[in-house]
KOLVO-89509 format. One line per 10 residues: number of its first residue (from 1); for each residue x, y, z of C-alpha. Coordinates in Angstrom, 2 decimals, decimal comma. Example, Ala and Ser with C-alpha at 12.3 -4.5 7.8 and 13.67 -1.06 7.14 Angstrom:
1> 12,30:-4,50:7,80; 13,67:-1,06:7,14
//
This chain:
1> -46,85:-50,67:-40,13; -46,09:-50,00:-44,00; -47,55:-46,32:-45,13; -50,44:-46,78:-48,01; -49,47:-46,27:-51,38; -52,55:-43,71:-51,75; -51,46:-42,09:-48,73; -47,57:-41,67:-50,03; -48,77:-41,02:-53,42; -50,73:-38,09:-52,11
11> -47,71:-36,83:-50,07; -45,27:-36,57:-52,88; -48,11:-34,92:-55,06; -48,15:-32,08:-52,57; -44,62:-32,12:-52,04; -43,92:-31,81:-56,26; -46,75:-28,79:-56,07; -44,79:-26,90:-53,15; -41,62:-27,66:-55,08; -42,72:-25,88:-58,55
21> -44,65:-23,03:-57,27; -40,92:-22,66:-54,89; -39,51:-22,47:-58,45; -41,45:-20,20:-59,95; -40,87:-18,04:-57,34; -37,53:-18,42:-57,68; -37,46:-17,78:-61,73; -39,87:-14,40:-61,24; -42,97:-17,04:-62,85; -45,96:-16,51:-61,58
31> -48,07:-19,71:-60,38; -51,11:-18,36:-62,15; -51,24:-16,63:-65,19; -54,05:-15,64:-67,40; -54,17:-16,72:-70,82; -53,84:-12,90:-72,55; -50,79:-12,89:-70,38; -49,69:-16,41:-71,87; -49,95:-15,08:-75,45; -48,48:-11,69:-74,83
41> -45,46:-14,10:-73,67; -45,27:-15,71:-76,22; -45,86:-13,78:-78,92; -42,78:-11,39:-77,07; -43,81:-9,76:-73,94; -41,33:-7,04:-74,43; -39,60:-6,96:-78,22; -38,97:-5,25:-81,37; -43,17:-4,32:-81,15; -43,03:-2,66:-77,80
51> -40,26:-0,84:-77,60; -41,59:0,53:-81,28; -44,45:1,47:-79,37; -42,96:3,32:-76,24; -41,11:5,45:-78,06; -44,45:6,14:-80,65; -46,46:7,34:-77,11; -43,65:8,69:-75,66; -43,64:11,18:-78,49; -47,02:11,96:-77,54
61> -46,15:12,02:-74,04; -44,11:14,94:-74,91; -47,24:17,50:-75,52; -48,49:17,17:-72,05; -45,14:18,70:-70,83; -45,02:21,76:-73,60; -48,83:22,66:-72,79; -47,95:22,93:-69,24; -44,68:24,34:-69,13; -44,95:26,85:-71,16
71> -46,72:28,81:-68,87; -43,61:29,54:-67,56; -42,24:31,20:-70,51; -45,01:32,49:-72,16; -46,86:34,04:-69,28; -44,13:35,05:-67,60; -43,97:38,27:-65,87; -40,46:40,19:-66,05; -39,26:42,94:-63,94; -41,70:46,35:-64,76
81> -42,82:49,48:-63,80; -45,20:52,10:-64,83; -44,94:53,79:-68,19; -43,80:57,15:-67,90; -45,67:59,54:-70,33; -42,86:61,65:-72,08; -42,73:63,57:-75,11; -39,62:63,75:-75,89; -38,36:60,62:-76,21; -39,66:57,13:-76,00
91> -39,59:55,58:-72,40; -38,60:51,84:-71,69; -37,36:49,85:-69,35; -33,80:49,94:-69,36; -32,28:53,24:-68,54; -31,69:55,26:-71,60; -29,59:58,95:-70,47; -29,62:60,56:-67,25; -32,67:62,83:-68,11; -34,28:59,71:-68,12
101> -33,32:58,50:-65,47; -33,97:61,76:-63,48; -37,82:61,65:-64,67; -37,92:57,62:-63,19; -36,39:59,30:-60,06; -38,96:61,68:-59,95; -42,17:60,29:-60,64; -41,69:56,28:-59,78; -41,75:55,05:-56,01; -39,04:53,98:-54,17
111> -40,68:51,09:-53,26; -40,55:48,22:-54,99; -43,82:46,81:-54,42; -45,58:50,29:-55,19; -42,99:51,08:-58,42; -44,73:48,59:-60,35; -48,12:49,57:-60,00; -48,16:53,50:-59,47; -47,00:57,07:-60,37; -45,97:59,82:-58,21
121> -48,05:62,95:-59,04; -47,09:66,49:-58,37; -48,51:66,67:-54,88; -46,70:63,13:-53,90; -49,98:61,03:-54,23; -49,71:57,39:-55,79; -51,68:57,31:-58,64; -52,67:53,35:-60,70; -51,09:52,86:-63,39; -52,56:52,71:-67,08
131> -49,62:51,45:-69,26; -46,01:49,49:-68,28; -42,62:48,83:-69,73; -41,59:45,90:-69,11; -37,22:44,29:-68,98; -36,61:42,33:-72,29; -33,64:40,92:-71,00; -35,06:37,67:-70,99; -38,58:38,05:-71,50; -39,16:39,86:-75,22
141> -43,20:38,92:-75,74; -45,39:37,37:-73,59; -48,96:37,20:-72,73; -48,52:39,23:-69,08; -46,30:41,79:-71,61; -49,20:41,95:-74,38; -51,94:41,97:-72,54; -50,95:43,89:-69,06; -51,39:40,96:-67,09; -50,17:42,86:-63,74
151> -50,71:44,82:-60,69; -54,94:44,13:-59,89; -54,97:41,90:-63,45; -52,19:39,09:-62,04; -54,90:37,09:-60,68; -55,68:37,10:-64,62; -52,80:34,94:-65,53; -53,22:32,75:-63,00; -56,90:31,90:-63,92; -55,50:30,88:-67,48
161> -53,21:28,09:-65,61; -56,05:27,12:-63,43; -58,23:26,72:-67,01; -55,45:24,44:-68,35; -55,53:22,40:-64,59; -59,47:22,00:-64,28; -59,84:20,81:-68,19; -57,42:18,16:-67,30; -59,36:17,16:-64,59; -61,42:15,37:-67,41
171> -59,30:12,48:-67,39; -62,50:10,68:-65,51; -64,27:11,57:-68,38; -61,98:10,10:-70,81; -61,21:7,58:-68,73; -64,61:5,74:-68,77; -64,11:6,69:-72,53; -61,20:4,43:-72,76; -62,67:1,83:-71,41; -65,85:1,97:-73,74
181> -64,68:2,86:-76,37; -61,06:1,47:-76,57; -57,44:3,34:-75,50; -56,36:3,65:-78,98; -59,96:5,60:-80,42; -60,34:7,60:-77,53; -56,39:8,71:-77,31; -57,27:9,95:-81,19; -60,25:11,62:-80,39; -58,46:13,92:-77,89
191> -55,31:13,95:-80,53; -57,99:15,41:-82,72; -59,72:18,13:-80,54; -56,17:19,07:-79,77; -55,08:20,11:-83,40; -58,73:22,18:-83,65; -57,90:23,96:-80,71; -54,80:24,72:-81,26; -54,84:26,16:-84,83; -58,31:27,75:-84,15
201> -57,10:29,52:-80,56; -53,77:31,15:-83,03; -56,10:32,54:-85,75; -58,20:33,63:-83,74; -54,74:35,28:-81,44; -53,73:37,11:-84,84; -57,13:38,78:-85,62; -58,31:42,46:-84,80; -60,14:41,52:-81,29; -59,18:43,53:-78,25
211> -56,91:41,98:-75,96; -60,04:41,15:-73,08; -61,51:38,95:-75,65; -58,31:37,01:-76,79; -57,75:36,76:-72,98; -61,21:35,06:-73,01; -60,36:33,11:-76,07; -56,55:31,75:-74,65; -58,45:31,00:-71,31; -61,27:28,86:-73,00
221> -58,26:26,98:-75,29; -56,04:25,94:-72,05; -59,45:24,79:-70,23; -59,86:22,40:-73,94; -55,86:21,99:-74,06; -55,54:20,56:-70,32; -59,09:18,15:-71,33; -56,69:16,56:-74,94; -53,58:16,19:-72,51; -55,21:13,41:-70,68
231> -53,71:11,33:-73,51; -51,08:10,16:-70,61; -53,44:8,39:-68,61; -54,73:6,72:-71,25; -51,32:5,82:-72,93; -50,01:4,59:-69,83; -52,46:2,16:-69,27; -52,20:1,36:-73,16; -48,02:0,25:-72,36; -49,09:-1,16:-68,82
241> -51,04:-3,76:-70,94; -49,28:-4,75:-74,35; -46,14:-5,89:-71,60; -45,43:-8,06:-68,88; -45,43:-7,04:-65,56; -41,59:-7,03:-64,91; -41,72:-3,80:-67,84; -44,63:-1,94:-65,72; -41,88:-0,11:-64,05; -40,20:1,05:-67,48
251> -43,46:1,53:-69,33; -44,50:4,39:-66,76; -41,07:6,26:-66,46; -40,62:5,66:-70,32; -43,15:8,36:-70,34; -42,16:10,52:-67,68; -38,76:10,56:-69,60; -40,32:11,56:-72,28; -42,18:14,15:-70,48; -39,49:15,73:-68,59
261> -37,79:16,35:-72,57; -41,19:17,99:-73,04; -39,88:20,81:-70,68; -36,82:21,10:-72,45; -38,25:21,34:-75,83; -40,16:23,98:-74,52; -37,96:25,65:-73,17; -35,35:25,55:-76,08; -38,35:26,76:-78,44; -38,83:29,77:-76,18
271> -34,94:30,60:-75,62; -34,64:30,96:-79,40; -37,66:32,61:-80,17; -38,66:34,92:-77,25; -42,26:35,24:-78,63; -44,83:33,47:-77,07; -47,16:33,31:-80,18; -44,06:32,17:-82,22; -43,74:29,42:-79,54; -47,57:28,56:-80,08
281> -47,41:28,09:-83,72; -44,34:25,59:-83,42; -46,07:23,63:-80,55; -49,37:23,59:-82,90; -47,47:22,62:-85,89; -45,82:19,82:-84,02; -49,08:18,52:-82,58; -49,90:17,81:-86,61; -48,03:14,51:-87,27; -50,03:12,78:-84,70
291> -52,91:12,38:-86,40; -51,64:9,70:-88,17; -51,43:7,93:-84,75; -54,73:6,13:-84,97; -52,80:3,92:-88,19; -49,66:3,28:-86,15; -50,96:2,30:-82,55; -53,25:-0,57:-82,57; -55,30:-1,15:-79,88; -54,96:-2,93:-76,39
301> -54,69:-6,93:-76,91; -56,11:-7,35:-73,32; -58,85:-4,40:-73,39; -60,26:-6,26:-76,89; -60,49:-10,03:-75,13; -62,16:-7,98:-71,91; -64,56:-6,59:-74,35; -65,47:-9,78:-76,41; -64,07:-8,36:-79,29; -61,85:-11,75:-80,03
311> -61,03:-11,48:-83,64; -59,33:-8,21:-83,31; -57,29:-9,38:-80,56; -55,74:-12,20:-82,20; -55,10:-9,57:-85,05; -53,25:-7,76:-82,81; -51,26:-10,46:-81,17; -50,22:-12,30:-84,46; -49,20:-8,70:-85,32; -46,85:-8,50:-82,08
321> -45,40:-12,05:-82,44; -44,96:-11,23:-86,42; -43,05:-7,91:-85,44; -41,08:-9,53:-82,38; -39,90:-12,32:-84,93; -42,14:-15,07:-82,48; -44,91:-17,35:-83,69; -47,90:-18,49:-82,13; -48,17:-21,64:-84,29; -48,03:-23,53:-80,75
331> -50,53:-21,66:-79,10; -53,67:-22,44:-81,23; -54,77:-24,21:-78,37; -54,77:-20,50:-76,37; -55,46:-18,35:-79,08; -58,76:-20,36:-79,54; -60,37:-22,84:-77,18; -58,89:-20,78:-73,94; -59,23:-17,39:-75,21; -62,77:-18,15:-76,60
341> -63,40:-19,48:-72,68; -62,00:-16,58:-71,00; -64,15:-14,07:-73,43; -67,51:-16,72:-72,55; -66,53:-16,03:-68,64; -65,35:-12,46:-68,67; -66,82:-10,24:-66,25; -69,85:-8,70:-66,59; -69,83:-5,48:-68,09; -71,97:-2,74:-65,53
351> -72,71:0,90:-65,71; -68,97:2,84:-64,13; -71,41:4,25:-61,39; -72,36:0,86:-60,44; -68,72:-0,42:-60,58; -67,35:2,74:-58,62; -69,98:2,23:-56,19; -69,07:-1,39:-56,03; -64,97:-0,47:-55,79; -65,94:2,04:-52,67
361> -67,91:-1,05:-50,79; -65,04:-2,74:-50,37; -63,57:-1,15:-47,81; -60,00:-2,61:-48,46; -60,43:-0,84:-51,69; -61,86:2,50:-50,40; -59,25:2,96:-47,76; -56,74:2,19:-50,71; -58,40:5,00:-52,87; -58,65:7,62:-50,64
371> -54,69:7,57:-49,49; -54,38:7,65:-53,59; -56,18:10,52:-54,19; -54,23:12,47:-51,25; -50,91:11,39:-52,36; -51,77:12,29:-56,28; -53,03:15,28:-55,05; -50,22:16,11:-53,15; -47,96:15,20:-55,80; -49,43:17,35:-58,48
381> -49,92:20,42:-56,50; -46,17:20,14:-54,68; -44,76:19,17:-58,41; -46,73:22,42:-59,93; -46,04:24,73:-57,39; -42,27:23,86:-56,83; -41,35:22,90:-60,74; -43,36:26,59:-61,97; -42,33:28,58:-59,53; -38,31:27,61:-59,04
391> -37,90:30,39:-61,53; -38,66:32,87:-59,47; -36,22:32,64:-56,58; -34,19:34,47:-58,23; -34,11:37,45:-60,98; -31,09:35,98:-63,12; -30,68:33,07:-65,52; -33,87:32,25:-65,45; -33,67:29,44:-68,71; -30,41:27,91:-66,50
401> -32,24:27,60:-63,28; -35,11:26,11:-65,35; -32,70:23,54:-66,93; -31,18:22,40:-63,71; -34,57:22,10:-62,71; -34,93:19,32:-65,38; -31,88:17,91:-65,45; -33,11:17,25:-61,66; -36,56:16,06:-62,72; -34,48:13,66:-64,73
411> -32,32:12,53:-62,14; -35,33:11,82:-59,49; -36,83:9,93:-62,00; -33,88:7,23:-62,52; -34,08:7,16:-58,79; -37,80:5,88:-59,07; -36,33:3,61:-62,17; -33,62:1,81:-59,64; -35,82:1,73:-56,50; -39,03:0,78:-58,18
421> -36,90:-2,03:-59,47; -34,65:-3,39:-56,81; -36,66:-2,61:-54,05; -40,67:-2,38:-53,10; -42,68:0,42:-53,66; -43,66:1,33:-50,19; -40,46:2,19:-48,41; -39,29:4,64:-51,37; -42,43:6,21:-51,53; -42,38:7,38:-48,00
431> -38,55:8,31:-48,20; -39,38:10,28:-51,45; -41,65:12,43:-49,93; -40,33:13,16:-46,65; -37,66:14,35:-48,21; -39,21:16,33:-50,52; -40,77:18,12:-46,97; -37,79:18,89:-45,61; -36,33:20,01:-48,66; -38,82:22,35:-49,12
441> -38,76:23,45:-45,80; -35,33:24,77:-46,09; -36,17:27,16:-48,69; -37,48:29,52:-46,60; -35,20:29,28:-44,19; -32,20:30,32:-45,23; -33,39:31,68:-48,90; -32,11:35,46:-47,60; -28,63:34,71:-46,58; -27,67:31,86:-48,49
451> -29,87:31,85:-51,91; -27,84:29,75:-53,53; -28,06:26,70:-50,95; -32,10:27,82:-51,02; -31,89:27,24:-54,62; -30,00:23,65:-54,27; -32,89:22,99:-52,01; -35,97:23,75:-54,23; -33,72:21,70:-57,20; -33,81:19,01:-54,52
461> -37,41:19,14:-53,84; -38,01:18,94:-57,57; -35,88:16,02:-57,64; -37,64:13,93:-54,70; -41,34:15,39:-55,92; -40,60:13,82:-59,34; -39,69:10,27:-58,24; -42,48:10,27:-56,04; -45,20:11,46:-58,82; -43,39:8,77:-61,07
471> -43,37:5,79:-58,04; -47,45:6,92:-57,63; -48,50:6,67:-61,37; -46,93:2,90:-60,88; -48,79:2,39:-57,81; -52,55:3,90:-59,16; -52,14:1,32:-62,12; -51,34:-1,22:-60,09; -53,93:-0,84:-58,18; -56,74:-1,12:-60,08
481> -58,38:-3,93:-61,77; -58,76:-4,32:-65,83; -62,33:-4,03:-65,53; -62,01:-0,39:-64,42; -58,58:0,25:-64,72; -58,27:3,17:-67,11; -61,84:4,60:-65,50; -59,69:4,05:-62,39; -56,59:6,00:-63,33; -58,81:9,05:-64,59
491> -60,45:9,13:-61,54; -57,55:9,32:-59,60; -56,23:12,01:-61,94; -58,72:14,15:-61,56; -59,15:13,99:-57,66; -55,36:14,69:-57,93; -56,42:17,81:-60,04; -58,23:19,71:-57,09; -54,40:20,14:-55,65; -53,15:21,15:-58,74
501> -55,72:23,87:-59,13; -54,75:25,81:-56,32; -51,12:25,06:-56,56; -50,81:28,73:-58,76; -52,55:30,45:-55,94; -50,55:29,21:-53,36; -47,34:29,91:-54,74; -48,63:33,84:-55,32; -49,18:33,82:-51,22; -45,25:33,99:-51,43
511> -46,23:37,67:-53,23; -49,08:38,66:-51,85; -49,10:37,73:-48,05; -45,84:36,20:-46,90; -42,78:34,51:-48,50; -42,50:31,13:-46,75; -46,02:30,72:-46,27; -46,34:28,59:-49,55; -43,61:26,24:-48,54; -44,52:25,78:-45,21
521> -48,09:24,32:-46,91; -46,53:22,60:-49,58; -44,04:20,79:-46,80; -46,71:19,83:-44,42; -48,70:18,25:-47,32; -45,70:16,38:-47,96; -45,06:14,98:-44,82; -48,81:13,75:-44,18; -48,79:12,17:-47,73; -45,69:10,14:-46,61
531> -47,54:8,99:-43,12; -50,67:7,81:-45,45; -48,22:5,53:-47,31; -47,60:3,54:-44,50; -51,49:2,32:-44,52; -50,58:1,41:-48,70; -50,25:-2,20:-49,56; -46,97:-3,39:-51,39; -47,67:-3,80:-55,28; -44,62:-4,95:-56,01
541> -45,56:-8,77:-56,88; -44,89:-11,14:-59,37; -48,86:-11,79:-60,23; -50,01:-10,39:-63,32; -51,90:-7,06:-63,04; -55,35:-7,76:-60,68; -58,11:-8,29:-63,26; -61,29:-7,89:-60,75; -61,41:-5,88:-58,06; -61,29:-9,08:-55,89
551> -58,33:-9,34:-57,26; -57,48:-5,97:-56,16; -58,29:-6,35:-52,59; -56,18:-9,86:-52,46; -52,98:-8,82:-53,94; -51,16:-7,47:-51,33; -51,85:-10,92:-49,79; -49,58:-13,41:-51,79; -47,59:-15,54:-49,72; -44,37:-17,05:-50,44
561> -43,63:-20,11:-49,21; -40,18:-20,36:-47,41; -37,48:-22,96:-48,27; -37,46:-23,53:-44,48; -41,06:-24,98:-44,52; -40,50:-26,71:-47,70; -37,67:-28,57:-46,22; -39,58:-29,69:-43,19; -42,54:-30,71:-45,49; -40,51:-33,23:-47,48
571> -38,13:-34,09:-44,32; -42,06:-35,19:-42,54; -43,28:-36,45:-45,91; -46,46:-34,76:-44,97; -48,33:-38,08:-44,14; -52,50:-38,02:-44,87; -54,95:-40,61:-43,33; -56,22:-42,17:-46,42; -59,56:-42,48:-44,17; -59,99:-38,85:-44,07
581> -62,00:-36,88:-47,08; -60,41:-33,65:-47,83; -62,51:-30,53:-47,90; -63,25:-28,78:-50,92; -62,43:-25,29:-50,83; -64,11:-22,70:-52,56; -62,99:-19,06:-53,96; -64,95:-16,32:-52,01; -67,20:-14,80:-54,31; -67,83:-11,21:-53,86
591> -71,79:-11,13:-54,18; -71,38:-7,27:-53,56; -69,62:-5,87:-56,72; -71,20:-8,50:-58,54; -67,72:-8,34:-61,11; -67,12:-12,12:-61,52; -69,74:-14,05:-62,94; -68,51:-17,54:-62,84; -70,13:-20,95:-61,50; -69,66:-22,33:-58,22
601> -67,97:-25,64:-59,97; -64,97:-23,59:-61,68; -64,02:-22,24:-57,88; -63,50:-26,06:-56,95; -59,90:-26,41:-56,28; -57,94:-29,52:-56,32; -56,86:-31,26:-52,67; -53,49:-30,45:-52,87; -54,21:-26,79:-53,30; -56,38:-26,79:-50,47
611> -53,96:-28,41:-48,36; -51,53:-25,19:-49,83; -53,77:-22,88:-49,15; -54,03:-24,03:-45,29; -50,43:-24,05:-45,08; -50,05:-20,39:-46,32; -52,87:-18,98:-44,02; -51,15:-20,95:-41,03; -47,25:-19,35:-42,48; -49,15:-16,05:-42,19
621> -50,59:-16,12:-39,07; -47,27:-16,94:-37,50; -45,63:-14,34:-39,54; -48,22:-11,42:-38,00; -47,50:-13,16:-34,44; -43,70:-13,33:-34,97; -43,81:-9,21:-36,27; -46,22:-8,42:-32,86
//
């Protein structure tokens, strides 16, 4: 009996639907696109205008590395011992005659923990010391020099690092910021506060106050310093959304590249200098040129339609197609009628304690957070204690050991580059830091008998640390929806910041209580953060970035559709009774978070889709039975 033509008809509609959405696949196109991700397409997803832009914020990304870094230089604490009070000739460091060295024979200690901090009296008895002299073989000024930051004060110059890790914590802050008030006018805001606390901390350095008081005053600035620097965050959601998602990868390590130069900039500044407030006043002067930044970087194309604020974002994409050499003369259509729609059915904008409150009720979404936090945290705190502390293994060639450490910073970074890219993110992440933990473990180990392999190892764990903090800032954005994405981030960043806190006082345990204690907690952290990865959804997908956070929950759920049951579809010619009504299948709407505000007619989907959607479910459901 002959087939009905409705019945055939319908077939080889489903069969042409299977067969596109198999080539999109195939050409990296995503079935479903949103319509600011159809204009940033055509108007050049990734041209002359973005890569004009990376490099712009990667400049910028550079001061986040030079205010942290330079910790290591300019509060670093050479080789000292007590000053001894002569008359008759000036005592320092470095052996000047054999008297001299007769009266450092006779009233330092032998020890070397109690040479640094005490005197020998006549009778024998230790007495604190008042006044140091300090090696200027590689150190000439620096704050722990100035201002006798040692013995019982050390915990002094540790609290100045912790200042400059707790203000960052403010990303949050100026993460709900960003997404009130825009990425571009809040990233100038903090570019702002930056140059004022920067020129005001040196003036204030070079007046007559005693040195307790400019300790006060430095401490304050790094707490205000560490609040500007969380620029990145907000710049690296800023690239994550004037590109396509097959650049997300390159927009976040374009700014850890730039970052890791940071280092060396700071470190070349202090090499030729040796003066920590000479090293300042170059990092404040180069700060300067930046405030011209709120002229040069226009605002995010996809953070104005969110925000209603349509006129500006066609502004800003005939400005991108104009740059790229593109047009948009045949996408009036999009630029109007469908971008006007989307901005009439955008989500509804709630207070961020009712949309954080709304992200941790999903539970998908709060199990996803959680192992975030812990792995950021983890990151920053292994990355800060191993990267500020590799310096110290060893009493020589400090600025060397320093630059291998970058060049290995560098080098773990193209690793995230090429396995970010050719592979998923999961399975790297995992790899990257277990073998950070048994990198680190090694340095203890063998750090008395073979220091040099103990060094390769630290340079190692530096290297695996860094691809993993690079693979995780990918991940957090990823994660995320629009709505709350930059809120999202800072939040994440300054969880992450609770590790980095105590990352200075952990590495001093290797001083103060016992040498591989520090890496022993640094290595188990490590490991557990690699177990929690395995619970971490793969974000690697060809979907544009999640816009709601039922979005969020749903993207590590995209099925592809094998060739295999593609071929048996059209070999069967998928045969319907005409008799039969299809059912109408509707989007699940998320009543809870309350983020999508859209009638129950636009989730209608057509039959076909519903029949595709049926077929996916049922290729999943044998795919979890065939993995059991």
């Amino acid at each position: 009996m002959p087939k009905p033509k409705r019945t055939r008809s319908r077939a080889r509609s489903l069969v042409e639907l299977l067969q596109r959405i198999q080539l999109q696949e195939q050409s990296n196109v995503p079935s479903t696109i949103s319509t600011i991700d159809q204009l940033l397409n055509d108007a050049g997803s990734f041209g002359l205008y973005q890569k004009i832009q990376f490099f712009l914020v990667g400049l910028l990304a550079i001061l986040p590395a030079m205010t942290a870094f330079n910790y290591v230089f300019i509060a670093a604490t050479p080789d000292h011992r007590c000053h001894l009070p002569l008359i008759n000739f000036t005592d320092t460091f470095q052996i000047q005659s054999n008297e001299h060295e007769n009266y450092i024979n006779q009233y330092i200690p032998l020890s070397l923990k109690d040479r640094k901090c005490y005197l020998k009296s006549i009778n024998k008895n230790l007495i604190p010391c008042s006044k140091w002299v300090f090696d200027n073989t590689f150190y000439n000024t620096t704050i722990s020099t100035e201002w006798n930051l040692v013995c019982d004060r050390l915990h002094l110059k540790g609290i100045t690092q912790n200042a400059y890790i707790i203000g960052t914590s403010g990303s949050f802050l100026t993460g709900i910021m960003s997404d009130k008030l825009g990425r571009r006018t809040t990233m100038y805001l903090l570019i702002l506060i930056l140059v004022i606390v920067l020129n005001s901390t040196q003036m204030i350095m070079h007046s007559k106050l005693s040195n307790d008081k400019k300790l006060i005053i430095f401490t304050i600035s790094r707490f205000l310093t560490g609040f500007a620097q969380t620029t990145y965050s907000i710049t690296l959601v800023l690239l994550l959304e004037m590109t396509s998602a097959t650049k997300r990868v390159l927009a976040s390590n374009i700014l850890s590249y730039f970052y890791t130069s940071g280092e060396l900039f700071i470190m070349l500044i202090y090499y030729y200098t040796r003066d920590w407030s000479l090293t300042m006043w170059i990092l404040t002067i180069y700060v300067m040129p930046f405030l011209c930044y709120y002229w040069c970087v226009p605002e995010s194309a996809r953070w104005l339609v969110s925000t209603g604020q349509l006129l500006q974002a066609r502004k800003v994409l005939h400005r991108i197609a104009y740059i790229n050499r593109h047009t948009l003369a045949n996408s009036e259509k999009k630029l109007y009628d469908d971008l006007q729609r989307d901005a009439r059915k955008r989500p509804k904008r709630y207070s961020y304690i009712h949309v954080l409150t709304s992200l941790f009720k999903s539970s998908v979404m709060r199990q996803r957070c959680l192992i975030i936090f812990y792995i950021m945290m983890t990151n920053l705190m292994v990355y800060l204690g191993i990267g500020m502390g590799i310096t110290t293994l060893t009493n020589d060639r400090p600025y060397e050991i320093f630059l291998f450490s970058i060049v290995a910073e560098l080098f773990g970074l193209c690793l995230c580059h090429f396995c970010a890219t050719k592979f998923d993110r999961k399975i790297p992440l995992i790899s990257f830091f277990t073998l950070c933990s048994l990198s680190i473990l090694i340095i203890p180990i063998i750090h008395k008998q073979y220091p040099l392999i103990s060094l390769l190892s630290a340079l190692s764990a530096k290297l695996f640390i860094s691809a993993s903090q690079a693979l995780s800032w990918i991940y957090t954005s990823e994660t995320y929806p629009t709505v709350i994405r930059s809120t999202g981030v800072g939040l994440t960043v300054s969880i992450a910041r609770l590790g980095g806190v105590w990352a200075p006082q952990i590495s001093l345990l290797a001083q103060s209580v016992w040498f591989p204690l520090p890496y022993i907690i640094f290595s188990i952290c490590s490991l557990i953060a690699a177990f929690f990865a395995i619970f971490l959804p793969e974000t690697r997908t060809k979907l544009a970035l999640p816009e709601t956070i039922k979005q969020a929950e749903k993207s590590d759920n995209n099925i592809l559709i094998p060739q295999q049951t593609l071929n048996q579809l059209i070999q069967s010619e998928i045969i319907i009774n005409h008799n039969q009504k299809l059912p109408i299948c509707y989007e699940e709407e998320d009543h809870d978070t309350h983020i999508e505000d859209i009638s129950s007619s636009e989730h209608t989907k057509s039959q076909e889709e519903c029949i595709l959607m049926n077929i996916q479910q049922k290729n999943k459901i044998e795919y979890e039975e065939n993995k059991e």
